[in-house]
C-alpha positions as CSV (number, residue, x, y, z in Angstrom):
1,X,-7.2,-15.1,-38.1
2,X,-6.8,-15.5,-34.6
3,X,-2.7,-16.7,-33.2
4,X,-4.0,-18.9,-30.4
5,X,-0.5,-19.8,-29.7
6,X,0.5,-16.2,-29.3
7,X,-2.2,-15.5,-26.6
8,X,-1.4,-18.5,-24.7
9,X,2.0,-16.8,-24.6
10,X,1.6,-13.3,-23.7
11,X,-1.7,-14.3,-21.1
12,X,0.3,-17.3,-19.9
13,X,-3.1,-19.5,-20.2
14,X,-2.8,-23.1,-22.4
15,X,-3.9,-23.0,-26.1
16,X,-7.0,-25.3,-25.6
17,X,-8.6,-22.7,-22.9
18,X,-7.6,-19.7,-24.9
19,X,-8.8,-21.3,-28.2
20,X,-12.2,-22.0,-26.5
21,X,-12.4,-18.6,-24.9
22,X,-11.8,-16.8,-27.9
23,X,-14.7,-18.9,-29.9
24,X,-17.0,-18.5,-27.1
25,X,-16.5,-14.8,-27.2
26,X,-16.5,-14.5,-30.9
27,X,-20.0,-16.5,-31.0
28,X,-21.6,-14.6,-29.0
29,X,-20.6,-11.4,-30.5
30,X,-22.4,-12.9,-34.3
31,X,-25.3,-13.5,-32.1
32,X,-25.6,-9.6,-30.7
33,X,-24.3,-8.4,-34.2
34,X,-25.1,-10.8,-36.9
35,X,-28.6,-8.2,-37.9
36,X,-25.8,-5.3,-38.9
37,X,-24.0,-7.5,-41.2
38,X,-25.2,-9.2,-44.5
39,X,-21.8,-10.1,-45.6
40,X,-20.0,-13.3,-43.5
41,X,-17.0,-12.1,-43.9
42,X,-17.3,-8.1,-43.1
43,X,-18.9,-9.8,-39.6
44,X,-16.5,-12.4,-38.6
45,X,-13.8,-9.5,-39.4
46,X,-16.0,-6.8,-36.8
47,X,-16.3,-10.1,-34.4
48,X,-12.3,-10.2,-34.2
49,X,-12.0,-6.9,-34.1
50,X,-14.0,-6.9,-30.6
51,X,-11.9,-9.6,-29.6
52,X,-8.6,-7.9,-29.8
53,X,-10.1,-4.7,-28.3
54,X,-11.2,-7.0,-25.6
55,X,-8.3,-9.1,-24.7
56,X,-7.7,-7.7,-21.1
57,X,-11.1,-8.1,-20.0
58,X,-11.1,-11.8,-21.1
59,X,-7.9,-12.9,-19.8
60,X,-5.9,-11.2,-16.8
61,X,-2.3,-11.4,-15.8
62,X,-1.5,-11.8,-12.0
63,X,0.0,-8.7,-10.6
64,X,3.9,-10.7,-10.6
65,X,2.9,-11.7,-14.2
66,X,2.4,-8.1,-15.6
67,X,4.9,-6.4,-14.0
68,X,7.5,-8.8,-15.5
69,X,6.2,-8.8,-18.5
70,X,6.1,-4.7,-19.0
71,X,10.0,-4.8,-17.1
72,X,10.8,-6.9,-19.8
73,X,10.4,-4.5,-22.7
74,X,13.3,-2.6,-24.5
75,X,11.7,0.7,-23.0
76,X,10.5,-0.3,-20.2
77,X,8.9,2.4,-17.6
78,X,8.3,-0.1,-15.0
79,X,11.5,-1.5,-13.4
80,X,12.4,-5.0,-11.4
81,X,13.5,-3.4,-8.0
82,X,16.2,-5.2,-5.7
83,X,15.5,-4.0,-1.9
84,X,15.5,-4.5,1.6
85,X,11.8,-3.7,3.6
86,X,11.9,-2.1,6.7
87,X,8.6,-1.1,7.2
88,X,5.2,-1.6,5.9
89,X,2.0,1.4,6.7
90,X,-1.2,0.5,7.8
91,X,-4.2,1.2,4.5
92,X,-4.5,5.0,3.8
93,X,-6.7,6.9,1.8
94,X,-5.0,8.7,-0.6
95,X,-8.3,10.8,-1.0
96,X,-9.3,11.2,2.5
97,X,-8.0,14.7,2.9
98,X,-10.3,15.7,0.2
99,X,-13.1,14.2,1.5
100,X,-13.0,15.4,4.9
101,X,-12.0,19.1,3.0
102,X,-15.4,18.6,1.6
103,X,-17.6,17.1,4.4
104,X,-15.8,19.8,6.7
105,X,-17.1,22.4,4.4
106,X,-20.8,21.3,4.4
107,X,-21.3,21.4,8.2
108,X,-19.9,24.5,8.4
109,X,-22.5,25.7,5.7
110,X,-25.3,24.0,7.9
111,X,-23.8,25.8,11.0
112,X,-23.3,29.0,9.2
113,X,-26.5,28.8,7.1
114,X,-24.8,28.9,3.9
115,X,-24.7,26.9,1.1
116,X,-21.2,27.1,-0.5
117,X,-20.4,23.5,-0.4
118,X,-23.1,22.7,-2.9
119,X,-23.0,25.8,-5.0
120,X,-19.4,25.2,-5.5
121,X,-19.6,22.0,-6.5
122,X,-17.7,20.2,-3.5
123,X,-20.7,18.1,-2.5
124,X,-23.8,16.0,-3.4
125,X,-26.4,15.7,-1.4
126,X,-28.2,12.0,-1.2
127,X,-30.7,10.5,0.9
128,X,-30.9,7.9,2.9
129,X,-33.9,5.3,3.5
130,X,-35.2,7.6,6.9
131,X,-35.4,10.9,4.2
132,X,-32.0,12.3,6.1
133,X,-29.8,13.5,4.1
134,X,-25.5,13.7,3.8
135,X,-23.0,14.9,1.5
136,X,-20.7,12.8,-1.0
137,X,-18.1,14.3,-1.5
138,X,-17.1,15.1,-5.6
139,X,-13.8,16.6,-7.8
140,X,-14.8,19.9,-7.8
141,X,-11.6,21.4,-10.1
142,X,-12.7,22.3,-13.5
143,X,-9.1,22.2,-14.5
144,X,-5.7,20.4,-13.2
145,X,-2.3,20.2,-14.5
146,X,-0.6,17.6,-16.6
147,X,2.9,16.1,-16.2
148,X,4.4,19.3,-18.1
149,X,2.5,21.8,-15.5
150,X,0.0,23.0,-18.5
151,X,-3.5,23.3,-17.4
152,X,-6.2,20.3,-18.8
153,X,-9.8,20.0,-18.6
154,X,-10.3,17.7,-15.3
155,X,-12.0,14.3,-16.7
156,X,-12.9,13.8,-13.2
157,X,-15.0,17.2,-12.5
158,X,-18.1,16.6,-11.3
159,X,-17.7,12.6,-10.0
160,X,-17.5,11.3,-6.5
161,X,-14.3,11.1,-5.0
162,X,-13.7,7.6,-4.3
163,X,-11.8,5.3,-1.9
164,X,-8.1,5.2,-3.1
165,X,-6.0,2.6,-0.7
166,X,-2.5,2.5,-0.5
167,X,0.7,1.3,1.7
168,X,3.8,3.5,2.1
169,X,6.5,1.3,2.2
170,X,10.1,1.7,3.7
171,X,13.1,0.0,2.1
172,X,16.6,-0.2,1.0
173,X,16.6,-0.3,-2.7
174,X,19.9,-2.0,-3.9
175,X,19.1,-1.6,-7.6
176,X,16.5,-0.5,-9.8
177,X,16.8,-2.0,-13.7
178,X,20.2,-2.1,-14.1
179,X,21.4,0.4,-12.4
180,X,23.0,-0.6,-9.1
181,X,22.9,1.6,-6.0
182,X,21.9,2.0,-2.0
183,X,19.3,4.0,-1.8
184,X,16.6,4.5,1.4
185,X,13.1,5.1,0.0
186,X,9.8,5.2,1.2
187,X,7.2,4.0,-1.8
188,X,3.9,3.8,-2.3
189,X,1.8,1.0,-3.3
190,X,-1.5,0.8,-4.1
191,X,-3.7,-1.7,-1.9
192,X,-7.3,-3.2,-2.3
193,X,-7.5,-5.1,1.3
194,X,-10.4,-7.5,-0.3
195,X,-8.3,-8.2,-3.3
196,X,-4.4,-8.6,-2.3
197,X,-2.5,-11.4,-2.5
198,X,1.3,-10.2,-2.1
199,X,1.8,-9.2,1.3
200,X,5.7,-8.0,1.4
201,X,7.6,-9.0,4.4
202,X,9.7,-7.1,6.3
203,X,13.6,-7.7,6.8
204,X,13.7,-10.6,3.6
205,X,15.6,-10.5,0.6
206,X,12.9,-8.9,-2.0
207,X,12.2,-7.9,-5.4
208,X,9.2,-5.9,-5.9
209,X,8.6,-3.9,-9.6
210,X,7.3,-0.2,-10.1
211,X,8.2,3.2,-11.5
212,X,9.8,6.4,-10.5
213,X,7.5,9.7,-11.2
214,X,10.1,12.5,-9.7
215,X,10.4,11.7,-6.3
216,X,7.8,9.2,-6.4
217,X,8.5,5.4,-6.4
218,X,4.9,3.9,-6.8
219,X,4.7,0.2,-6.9
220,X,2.9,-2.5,-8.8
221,X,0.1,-4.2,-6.9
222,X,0.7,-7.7,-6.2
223,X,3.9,-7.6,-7.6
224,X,6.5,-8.9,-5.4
225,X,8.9,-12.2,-4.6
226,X,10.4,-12.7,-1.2
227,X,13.8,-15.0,-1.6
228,X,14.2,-15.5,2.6
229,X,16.2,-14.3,5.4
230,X,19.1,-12.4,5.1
231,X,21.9,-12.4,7.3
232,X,22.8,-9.0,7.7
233,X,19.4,-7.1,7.9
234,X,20.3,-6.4,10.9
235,X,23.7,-4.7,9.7
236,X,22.1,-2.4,6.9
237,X,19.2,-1.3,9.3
238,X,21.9,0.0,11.7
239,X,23.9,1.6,8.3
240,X,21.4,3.0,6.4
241,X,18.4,3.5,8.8
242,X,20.7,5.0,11.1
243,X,22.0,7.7,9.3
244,X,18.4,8.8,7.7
245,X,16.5,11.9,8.7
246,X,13.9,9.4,10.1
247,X,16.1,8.1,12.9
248,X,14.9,9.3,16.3
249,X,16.0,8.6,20.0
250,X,13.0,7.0,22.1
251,X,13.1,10.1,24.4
252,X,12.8,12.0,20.8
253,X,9.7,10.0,19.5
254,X,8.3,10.4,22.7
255,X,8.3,14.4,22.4
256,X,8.2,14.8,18.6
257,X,5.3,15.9,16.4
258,X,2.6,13.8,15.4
259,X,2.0,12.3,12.1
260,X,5.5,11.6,11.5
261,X,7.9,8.7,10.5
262,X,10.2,7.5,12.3
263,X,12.8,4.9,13.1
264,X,14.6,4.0,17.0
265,X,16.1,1.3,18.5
266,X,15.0,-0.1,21.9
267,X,14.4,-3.1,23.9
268,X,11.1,-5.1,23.4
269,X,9.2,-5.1,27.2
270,X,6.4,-7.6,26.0
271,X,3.8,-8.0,23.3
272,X,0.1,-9.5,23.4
273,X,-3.1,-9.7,21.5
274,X,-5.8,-6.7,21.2
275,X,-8.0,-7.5,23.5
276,X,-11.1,-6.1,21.3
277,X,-9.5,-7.0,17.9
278,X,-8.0,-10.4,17.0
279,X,-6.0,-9.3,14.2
280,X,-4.4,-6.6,16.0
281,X,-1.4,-7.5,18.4
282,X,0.3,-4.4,20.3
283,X,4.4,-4.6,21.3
284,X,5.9,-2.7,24.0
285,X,9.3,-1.4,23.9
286,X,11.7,0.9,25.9
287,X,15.0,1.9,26.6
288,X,17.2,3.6,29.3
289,X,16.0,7.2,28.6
290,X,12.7,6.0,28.1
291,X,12.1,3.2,31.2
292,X,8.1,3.0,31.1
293,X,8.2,3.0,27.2
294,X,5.8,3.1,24.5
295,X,3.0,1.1,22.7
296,X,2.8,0.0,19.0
297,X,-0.1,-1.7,17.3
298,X,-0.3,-3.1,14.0
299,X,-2.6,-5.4,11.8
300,X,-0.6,-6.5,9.3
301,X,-0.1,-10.0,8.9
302,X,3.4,-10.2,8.2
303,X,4.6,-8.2,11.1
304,X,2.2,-9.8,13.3
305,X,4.0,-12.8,13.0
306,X,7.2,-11.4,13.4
307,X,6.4,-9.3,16.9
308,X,4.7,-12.7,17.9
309,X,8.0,-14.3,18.3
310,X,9.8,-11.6,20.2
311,X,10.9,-12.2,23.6
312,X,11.3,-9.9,26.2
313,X,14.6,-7.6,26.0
314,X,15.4,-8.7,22.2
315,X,17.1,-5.5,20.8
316,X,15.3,-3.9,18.2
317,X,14.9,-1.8,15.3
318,X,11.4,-0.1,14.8
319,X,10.2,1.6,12.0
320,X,6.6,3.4,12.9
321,X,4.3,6.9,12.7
322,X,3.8,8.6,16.1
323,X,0.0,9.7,15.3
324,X,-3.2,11.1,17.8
325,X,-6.3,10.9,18.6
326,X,-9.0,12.9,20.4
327,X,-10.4,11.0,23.4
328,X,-12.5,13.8,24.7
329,X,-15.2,15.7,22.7
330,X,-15.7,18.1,20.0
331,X,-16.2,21.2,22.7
332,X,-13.9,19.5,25.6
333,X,-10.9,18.2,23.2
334,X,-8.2,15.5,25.0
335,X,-5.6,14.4,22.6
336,X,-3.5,11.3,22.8
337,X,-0.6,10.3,21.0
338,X,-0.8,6.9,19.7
339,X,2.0,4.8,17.7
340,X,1.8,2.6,14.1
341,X,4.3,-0.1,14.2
342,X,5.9,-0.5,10.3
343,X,8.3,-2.7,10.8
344,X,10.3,-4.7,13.4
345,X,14.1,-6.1,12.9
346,X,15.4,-8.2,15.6
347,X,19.6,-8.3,16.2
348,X,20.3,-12.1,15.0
349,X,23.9,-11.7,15.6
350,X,24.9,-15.3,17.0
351,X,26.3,-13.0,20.1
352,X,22.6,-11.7,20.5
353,X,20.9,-15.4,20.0
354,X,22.9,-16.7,22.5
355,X,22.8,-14.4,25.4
356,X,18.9,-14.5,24.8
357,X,18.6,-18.4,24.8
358,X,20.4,-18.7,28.1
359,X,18.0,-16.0,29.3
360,X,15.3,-18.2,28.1
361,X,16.4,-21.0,29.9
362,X,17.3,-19.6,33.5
363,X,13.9,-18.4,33.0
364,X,14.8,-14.7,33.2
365,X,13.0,-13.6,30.2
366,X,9.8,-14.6,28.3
């Protein structure tokens, strides 16, 4: 027999809509079925067997739902995380490095004549509608390691790599379970742009759930609860931030390597819009050391809004990634450092506030 009650409970749905669900499904199953069976009772048994074997593809928690749910239990692996975020990464691919390893490897074989790529099994080749072709990239490792370092078939040999998007996320956890502590992390959370819902904001009062692999905090997607302002951001982003490995000078940023984190305070110079993308808005900041300063950009909704109400000399804390680009050509190379912007914190002291609405109002600022 089927406990309706039960499944309204662990799938959070109402009894009516999982009792008629269930029948639905169960229906339809004797329909597919019924010509295996000539005993009623040996099919309605294999029917709710399907079902049970089925559940998650009938009825699906939200993200926030699951995660509690699982942080819940006696033995839990994933935990209910106290923090602080600081910053926030534009969508990467955690499988782009292997697919550009791959790609990279069958032009050289078409400039070398060669045909390793395919022969190794790091490529496909497919067609497209005009008869050219190009290579999809595939797992090519026969073997990888499992957690305890021994060496497994890989499940994956042979498929194509696909898109894997993430968000590396900077943040001051205050506890994890039940144990208390202060800890600076960046995390990682998996991200599906045309599915999110959760968008974590930066400098609120948060609680977001995941697991610890070794060094490696990944996150639950979708599962996160913002509880509003707090007051002394500002104060733990100067504490903790400061002191990290991650803390730079302006001058610093300005001269460091690409394709690094990093964290500085400055004074904001302006902000606008992208003029060739809508969701994009850039901010400009500098400080003494640094007097014609440096461009951020970022797309993320959350810190969009926040650089949008900005005004000009605000102090701030930015969390970013100095990155680069090639503006030039393949054979005449000319590359260009660009900046992400992560995260912004603003200094709210009432001090602060109050020097910058006086400023506002003699017009001296914008």
């Amino acid at each position: 027999m089927v406990d309706y009650k039960a499944l309204s409970e662990q799938f959070d749905v109402p009894v009516d809509k999982v009792k008629a669900k269930c029948e639905k499904y169960i229906k339809d199953i004797k329909v597919e079925i019924s010509e295996f069976f000539t005993d009623d009772k040996l099919l309605n048994a294999k029917a709710e067997e399907l079902l049970a074997s089925n559940l998650y593809s009938l009825f699906s928690l939200s993200g926030l739902a699951y995660a509690k749910k699982e942080a819940a239990k006696e033995k839990a692996t994933i935990k209910e995380i106290n923090c602080l975020i600081f910053g926030v990464s534009p969508v990467e691919d955690r499988n782009d490095y292997a697919r550009r390893q791959a790609r990279n490897l069958y032009y050289k074989d078409l400039d070398d004549g060669t045909e390793v790529s395919t022969d190794e099994g790091w490529v496909r080749i497919a067609k497209r509608e005009d008869g050219s072709k190009y290579p999809i990239p595939i797992f090519h490792d026969k073997t990888i390691k499992d957690r305890e370092g021994n060496e497994i078939p890989n499940p994956r040999y042979g498929q194509d790599i696909p898109y894997d998007g993430k968000r590396n996320i900077m943040m001051v956890v205050n506890s994890m379970g039940a144990t208390e502590m202060e800890k600076l992390e960046i995390a990682s959370l998996r991200w599906d742009s045309k599915e999110a819902t959760a968008f974590p904001a930066i400098g609120k009062k948060s609680i977001v759930y995941g697991r610890q692999a070794g060094k490696t905090l990944s996150l639950n997607k979708d599962a996160y609860e913002d509880f509003g302002d707090y007051l002394k951001t500002w104060d733990v982003a100067e504490r903790i931030l400061q002191a990290s490995d991650y803390w730079k000078d302006l001058c610093d940023v300005v001269t460091m390597d690409p394709y690094t984190v990093f964290v500085t305070k400055a004074s904001v110079m302006r902000h606008k819009p992208d003029e060739n993308d809508n969701t994009k808005i850039k901010l400009r900041i500098n400080d003494s050391d640094v007097a014609e300063g440096i461009n951020l950009s970022t797309r993320y909704p959350p810190v969009v809004a926040d650089v949008e109400n900005l005004h000009q000399g605000d102090e701030v804390i930015v969390v970013g990634k100095k990155m680069q680009f090639n503006a030039g050509t393949k054979d005449a190379r000319n590359v260009l450092p660009y900046y992400q912007l992560w995260g912004v914190i603003v200094n709210n002291s009432t001090e602060n506030e109050a020097m910058r609405d006086k400023l506002l109002k003699a017009g001296l600022i914008k």
